[in-house]
Each structure stands twice: as C-alpha cells, then as structure tokens.
N, C-alpha and C positions, 0 to 999 in steps of 0.2 A: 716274253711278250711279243707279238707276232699279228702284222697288218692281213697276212693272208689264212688264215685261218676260217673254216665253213663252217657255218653253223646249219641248225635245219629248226624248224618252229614245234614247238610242244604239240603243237595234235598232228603234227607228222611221226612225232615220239610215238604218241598214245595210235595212231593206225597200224605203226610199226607191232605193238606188242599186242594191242587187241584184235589183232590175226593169227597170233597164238593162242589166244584166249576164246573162239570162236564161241562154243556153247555159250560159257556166261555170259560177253558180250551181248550175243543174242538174246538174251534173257536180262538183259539189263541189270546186271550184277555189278556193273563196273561202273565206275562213277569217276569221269577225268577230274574233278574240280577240288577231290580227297586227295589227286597224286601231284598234284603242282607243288607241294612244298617237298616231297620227294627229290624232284628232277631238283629245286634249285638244292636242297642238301648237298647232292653228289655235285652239283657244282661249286659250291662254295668249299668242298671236299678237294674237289679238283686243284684250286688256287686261284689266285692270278692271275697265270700265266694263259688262262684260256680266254683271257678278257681281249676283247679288241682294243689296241692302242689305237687314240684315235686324238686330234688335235683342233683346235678354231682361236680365233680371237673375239675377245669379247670387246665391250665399250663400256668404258669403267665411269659414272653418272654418280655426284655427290658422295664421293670415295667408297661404290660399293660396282659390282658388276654378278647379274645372275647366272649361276651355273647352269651347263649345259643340262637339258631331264634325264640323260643318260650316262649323266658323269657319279664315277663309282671311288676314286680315288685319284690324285695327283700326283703326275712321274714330276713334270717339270715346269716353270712359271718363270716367265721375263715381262720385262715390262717392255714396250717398242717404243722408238721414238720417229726421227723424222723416218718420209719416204716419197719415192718418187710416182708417178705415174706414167707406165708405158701402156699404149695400144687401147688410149679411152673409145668406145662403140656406147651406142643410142641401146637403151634398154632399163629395166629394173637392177635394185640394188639387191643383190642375195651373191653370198658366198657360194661357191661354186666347186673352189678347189683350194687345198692350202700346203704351203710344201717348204722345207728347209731345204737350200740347193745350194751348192758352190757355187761364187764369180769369179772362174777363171782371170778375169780380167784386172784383176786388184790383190795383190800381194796381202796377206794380212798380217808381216811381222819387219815391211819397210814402207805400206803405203801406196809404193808408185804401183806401175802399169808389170803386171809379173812377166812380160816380154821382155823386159828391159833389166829387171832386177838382177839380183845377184844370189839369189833364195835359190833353196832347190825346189824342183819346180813339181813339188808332190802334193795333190789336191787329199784336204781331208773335209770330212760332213760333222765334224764337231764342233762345237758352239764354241769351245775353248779352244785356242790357240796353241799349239806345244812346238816349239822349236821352229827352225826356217821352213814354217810350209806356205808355200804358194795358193790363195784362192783363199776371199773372203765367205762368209755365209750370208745369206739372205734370207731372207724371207720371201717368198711371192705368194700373195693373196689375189687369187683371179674369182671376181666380180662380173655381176653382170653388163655394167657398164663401163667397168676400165682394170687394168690389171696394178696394184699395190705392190711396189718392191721398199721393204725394209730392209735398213740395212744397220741400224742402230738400237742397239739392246742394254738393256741395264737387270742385272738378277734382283730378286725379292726374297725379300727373307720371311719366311714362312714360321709361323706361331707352331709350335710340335700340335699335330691332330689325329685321331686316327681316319683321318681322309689323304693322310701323306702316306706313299708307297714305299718301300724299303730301298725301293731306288730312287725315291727322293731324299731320303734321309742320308743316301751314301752319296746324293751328290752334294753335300750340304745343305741345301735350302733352311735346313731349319736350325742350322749353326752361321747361315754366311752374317757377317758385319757388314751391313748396308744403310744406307739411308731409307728405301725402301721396304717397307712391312706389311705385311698379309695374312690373315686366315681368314679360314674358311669356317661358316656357321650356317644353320638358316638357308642351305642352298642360296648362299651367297658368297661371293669373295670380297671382302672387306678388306680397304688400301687407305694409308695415309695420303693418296694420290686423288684430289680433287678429280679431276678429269684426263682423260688418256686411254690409251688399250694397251691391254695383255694380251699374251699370247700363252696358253697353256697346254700340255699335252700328258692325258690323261686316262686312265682305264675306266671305256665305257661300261655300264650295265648290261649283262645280257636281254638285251628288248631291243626287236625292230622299231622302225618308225612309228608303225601301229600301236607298240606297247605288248605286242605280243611276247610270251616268252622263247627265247628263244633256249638250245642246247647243244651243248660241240656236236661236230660232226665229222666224228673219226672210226674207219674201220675196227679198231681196236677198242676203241672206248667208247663206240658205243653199245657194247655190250654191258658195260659199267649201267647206262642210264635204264637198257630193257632190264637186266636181273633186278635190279633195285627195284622197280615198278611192279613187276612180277611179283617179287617178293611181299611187297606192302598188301597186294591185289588178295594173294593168299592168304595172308594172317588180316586183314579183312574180311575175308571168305568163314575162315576160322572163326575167327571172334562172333562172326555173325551166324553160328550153329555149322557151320555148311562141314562137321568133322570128314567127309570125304576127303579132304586136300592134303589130310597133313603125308600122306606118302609124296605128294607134289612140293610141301613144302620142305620136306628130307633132300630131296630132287634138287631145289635150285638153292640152298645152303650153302653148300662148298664149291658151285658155278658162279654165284654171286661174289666169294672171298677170291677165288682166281682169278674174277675178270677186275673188280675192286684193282689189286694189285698188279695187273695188266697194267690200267689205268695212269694207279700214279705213279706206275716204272714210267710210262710213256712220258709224263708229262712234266715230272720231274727230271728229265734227261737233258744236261744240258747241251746247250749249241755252240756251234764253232765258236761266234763272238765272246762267249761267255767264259769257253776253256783260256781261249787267246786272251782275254781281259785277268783272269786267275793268272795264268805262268806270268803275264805280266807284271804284276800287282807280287807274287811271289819272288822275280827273279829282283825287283827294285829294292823288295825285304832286304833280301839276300845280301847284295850289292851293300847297304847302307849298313848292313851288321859285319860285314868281312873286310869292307875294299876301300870303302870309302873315308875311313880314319886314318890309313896309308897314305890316299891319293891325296887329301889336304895336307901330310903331314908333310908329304913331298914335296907341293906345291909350296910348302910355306920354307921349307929348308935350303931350296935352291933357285929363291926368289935374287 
C-alpha cells in the first residue's frame, strides 16, 4: 500500500486504446460506458495494494461518525483524545493536511524531555512503543484556522467486517480487549463513544474528487488495463456479427495472458518494509522455538 502511486482517469484509458481502434472508433463501434466494469475488473484483479492509502479524522455525533465517500476498507482506527493548539490564523475551518510525525522532544518509554534521558536516542513513526526508543508520535491536523497536535490515543476494537483490511486484522483490531468498540455499516462508523474523534487510515476507492474513475498508472500494467479493453471491444465486435475480428481476436489472446501476469508479478512484489517486517517476524519465531527456553532456564538457574 503506497501514498505515491499515479493514477490516470478512465477516458484517458479509453483515448489510450481508441487510437488503436481508429476505424471503429470512427464509426462508432465502441461504446466506453460497456468497458467501465472492465477497467474496474482488472482492478479489483490487481488488489489492494493499488489503492491509495489515505487518512482524516472524523467527529463522532451521537455515537456514530460518517465515512469518508471514498473509503474502501480500513488499515487502522484510534480514538484521540486531548490536544494542543499551535499557530491559530483568521480563516475557515477545513482540513488541509494530516500526518503522524515524531516529537523528538518527549521520550516515550520515560516521559521526560529526550535531551536529558537516558533512552537511546532512536526515533521511530510507530504508534506502538517497542523498547527504549526516543520520540513520542503525534498527531498534527492543520486546519484552516489553527494547526491541532494530538498527542493522546486509545485503540478500538473493531467488530470482524469485511470493510477490515488484512492489515487490520494482523494488527489486531478486531481481537484487541478494549473498552472501546466499533463497526462499520451503513457508511457509517458506529462507537460506544457518545462524542469525540477518530482518527482512521484507510484504503480509498479508486475515484477522484469528481467521482471519476480513476486506473493505475504504470508503464508495465498498463498494458494489463488496454489488452483487457481491447479484448472485451472485440468479442463485442464478435457477438455483434462483425466475424472479421476473430484473427484480431487470436492476436491479443495470449498479449493479454502476458501482460495479465506482467501485472500481478509487478504488484504482488514485495517491498523492503515488508521483506524486513517477514525475517523479522521469522527470526522472533525462530528465537522463541530454539533459544528462548535456554535463556529462561538460565535465567531462573542462576538467580
């Protein structure tokens, strides 16, 4: 999942491939409003991972708060509590910008001022704490008229849905024991919490602001979304007497299964975080199957 990733809009698709298609185009053979469930096919084909991760807070109003229109499933949910105000300015209220950052300035596994501690002095951008690391997490919500630092979170425990991501599920959400509880229905997020905000971070739907559709925009894969298009445009063509095609449609058969599998080599590949998160997760197995029966045993032997 991946904040930088380009997308480009369905009738930049459809000019894309109805310049290969010139005759019929021109003769009005080609109908875009037949290939729209097409494109999203091969995206829902794709996964996931081609979704924009993207984040806000909402305002939770007689224990319910509405989802964002472009929210597709949920990675992650806290509830916030207090926060400060720095750098208020004269203006309207609209979110602007939202971000999970470090404060170097604040230890988060002794409290004081991390100049003075005794921690080592290793910043991380994890919500959870692991060992003597230096630098709390924040929240900064920048506004139109003043900028919002949180700095107090409580997790939620989320009702199993399938609007929960598989990485929400691994990070417990929908096992944690809390006092706090939520799902999701209704394009709504429903909380035992009379009044308060969330903060969620979520995979949007593919659609800009407009509602347009949108579809990745990758050298490699986008040959995934023309063959596919093509392909349907043909056995179209087909179905509708035009039997001239079928040598065309012999043509992009086995272009289409190459670029197909182009596709979700690309995108099923994983990334550094993910390999380094694996041997992690692999070498702790390890550790607690070989070593770790020893080192208590020792520990307890020559107390």
């Amino acid at each position: 999942m991946n904040t930088n990733i380009s997308y480009r809009t369905f009738d930049e698709l459809m000019a894309s491939v109805s310049s290969d298609f010139r005759m019929y185009n021109l003769e009005g053979m080609i109908e875009p409003a037949d290939l729209i469930k097409v494109a999203q096919r091969v995206s829902y084909d794709l996964g996931l991972r081609i979704n924009k991760t993207k984040e806000t807070v909402l305002e939770i109003t007689k224990g319910k708060a509405r989802l964002p229109l472009d929210f597709y499933v949920l990675n992650n949910a806290m509830l916030l509590g207090q926060y400060k105000v720095k750098t208020p300015v004269m203006a309207g209220r609209q979110t602007e910008e939202l971000s999970l950052v470090v404060d170097p300035s604040v230890c988060a596994s002794c409290g004081s001022e991390a100049t003075v501690c005794g921690c080592s002095n290793t910043y991380t951008t994890s919500t959870q704490q692991n060992g003597d690391n230096c630098g709390e997490v924040i929240l900064v919500e920048k506004i139109r008229n003043e900028v919002r630092i949180y700095d107090h979170f409580e997790r939620v425990h989320m009702n199993p849905s399938k609007f929960l991501s598989r990485y929400a599920q691994s990070m417990g959400l929908a096992g944690d024991s809390t006092a706090w509880r939520a799902e999701i229905k209704n394009g709504f997020i429903h909380t035992n919490l009379t009044e308060g905000k969330i903060y969620i971070n979520y995979e949007g739907s593919l659609e800009d602001e407009d509602g347009n559709l949108l579809v990745l925009d990758h050298p490699m894969i986008n040959e995934y979304y023309e063959y596919a298009l093509k392909k349907r445009i043909l056995e179209n063509l087909f179905m509708n007497g035009e039997n001239t095609v079928t040598n065309q449609i012999q043509l992009i058969e086995p272009l289409y299964r190459a670029a197909r599998n182009n596709a979700l080599s690309i995108v099923n590949t994983p990334n550094f975080q993910e390999m380094h998160d694996l041997w992690a997760k692999n070498r702790k197995a390890q550790y607690n199957r070989y070593y770790a029966m020893f080192s208590s045993a020792s520990n307890t032997t020559f107390k």
